[in-house]
N, C-alpha and C positions, 0 to 999 in steps of 0.2 A: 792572623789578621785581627787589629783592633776591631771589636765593634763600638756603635757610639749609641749609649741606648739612653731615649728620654722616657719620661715615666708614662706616656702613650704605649708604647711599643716594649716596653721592660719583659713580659710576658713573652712576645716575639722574638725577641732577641735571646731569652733566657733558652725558647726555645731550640733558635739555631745554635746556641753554645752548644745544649746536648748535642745535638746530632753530628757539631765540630768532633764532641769529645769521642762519642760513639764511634766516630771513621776513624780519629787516632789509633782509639784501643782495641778496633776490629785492624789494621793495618799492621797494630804490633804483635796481634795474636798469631796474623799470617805470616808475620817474619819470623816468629817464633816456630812455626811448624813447618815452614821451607828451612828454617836451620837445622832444623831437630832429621829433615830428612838427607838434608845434605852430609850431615855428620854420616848417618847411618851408610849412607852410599860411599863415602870415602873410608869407612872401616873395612 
């Protein structure tokens, strides 16, 4: 999702992007560790 950030809110905005980016890279770390167990169960 774009955000549309004026220089009020820049701060605001900068800080929903972390937390955007925070849930990506907790989301791929958990895909990362459900594959890592899935392998180990189909060996």
């Amino acid at each position: 999702m774009p955000y549309k950030c004026f220089y009020p809110c820049i701060s605001a905005c900068d800080g929903i992007m972390q937390q955007e980016k925070e849930k990506e890279e907790l989301n791929a770390y958990k895909l990362k560790i459900v594959k890592k167990y899935m392998s180990m169960l189909v060996e």
